[in-house]
N, C-alpha and C positions, 0 to 999 in steps of 0.2 A: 677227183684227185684226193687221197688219203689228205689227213691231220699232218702230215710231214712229207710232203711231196719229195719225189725221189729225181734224181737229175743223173744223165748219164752222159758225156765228154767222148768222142771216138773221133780217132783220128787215125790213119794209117801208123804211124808207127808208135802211138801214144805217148810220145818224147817229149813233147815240146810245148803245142797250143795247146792240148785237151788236158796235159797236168798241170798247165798255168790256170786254164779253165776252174779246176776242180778245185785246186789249193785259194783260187780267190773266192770262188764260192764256200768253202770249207771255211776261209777267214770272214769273210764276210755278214755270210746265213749263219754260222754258227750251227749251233744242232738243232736252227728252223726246218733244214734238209736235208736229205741223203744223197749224198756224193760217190760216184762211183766215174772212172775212167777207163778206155779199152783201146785197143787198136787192131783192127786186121788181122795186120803183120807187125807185131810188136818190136822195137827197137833193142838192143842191149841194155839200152842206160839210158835215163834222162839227159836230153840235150843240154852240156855243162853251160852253157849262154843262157837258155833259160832257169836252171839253177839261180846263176849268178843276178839275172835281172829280177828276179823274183827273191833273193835275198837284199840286193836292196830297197825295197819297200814290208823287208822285216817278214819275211813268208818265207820258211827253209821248206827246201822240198827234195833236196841232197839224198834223203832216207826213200824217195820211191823207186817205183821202180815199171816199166813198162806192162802193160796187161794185155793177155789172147782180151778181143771181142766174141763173146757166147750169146744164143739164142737168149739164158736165163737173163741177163742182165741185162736186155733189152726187153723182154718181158716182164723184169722186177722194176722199169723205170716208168716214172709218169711223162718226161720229157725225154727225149734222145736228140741229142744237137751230136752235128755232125760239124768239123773245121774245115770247111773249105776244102776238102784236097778230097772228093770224091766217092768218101768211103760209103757206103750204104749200109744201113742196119734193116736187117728184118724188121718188115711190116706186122702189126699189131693191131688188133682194132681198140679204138679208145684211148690210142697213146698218142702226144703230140710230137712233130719230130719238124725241127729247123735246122735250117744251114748255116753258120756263120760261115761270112766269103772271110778269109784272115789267110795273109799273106806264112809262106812257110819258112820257119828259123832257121830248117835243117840247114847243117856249114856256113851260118851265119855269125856273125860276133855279137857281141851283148849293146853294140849298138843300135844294130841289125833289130833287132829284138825288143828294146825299150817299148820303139813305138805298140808294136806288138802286143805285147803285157798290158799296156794303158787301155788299148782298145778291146781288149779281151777283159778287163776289169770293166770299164765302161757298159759292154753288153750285161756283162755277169750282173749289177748293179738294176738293169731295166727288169733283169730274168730276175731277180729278188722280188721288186717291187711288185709285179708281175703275179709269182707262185707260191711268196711267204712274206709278206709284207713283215712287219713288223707291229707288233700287238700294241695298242697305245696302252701309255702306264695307267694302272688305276690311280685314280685319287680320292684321297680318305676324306 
């Protein structure tokens, strides 16, 4: 794995779990890592429930926007996770690729979804610790 390991988020429609995915990793790693999101069969729009439950824990994600799934950006990734709903990314050799099982938003309410976001942060948080830890401070 590079100096900045690279994470890629695919989900069929990239609406929902795979841009909560990516925006907590984005908040979280920081620029320890490269973010990157895809779907399939990309959606219109980001799921407005997960918008809204990802704005309340202060992570706007209103500005994205669904993405095609491409051979390249399953090539350009050190990890490929896939959310639960099936979607397969081309095989690589030397690239890690897991499942997160996560229940789906789609026509959900931002209730629906809470849990969702928590658990999808909670993963995000092992997958940190994991692939970019955090460099201890020096001390002088």
């Amino acid at each position: 794995m590079a100096d900045k390991p690279s994470v890629l988020f695919v989900c069929v429609h990239n609406a929902g779990r795979s841009q909560m995915a990516a925006a907590w990793l984005t908040h979280l790693a920081g620029d320890r890592v490269e973010v990157r999101s895809a779907g399939s069969n990309p959606g219109d729009q980001v799921n407005p429930a997960a918008v809204a439950a990802m704005a309340e824990v202060g992570i706007d994600i209103s500005a994205e926007t669904p993405k095609i799934l491409t051979i390249d950006a399953v090539r350009e990734s050190d990890v490929c996770i896939t959310m639960g709903c099936g979607d397969t990314c081309p095989v690589f050799p030397g690239k890690r690729y897991l499942d997160w099982k996560l229940d789906d938003p789609a026509g959900q309410g931002v209730e629906a979804v809470r849990p969702i976001r928590d658990e999808i942060k909670t993963l995000v948080e092992g997958l940190i610790a994991e692939i970019a830890p955090a460099k201890p401070e020096a001390t002088a």
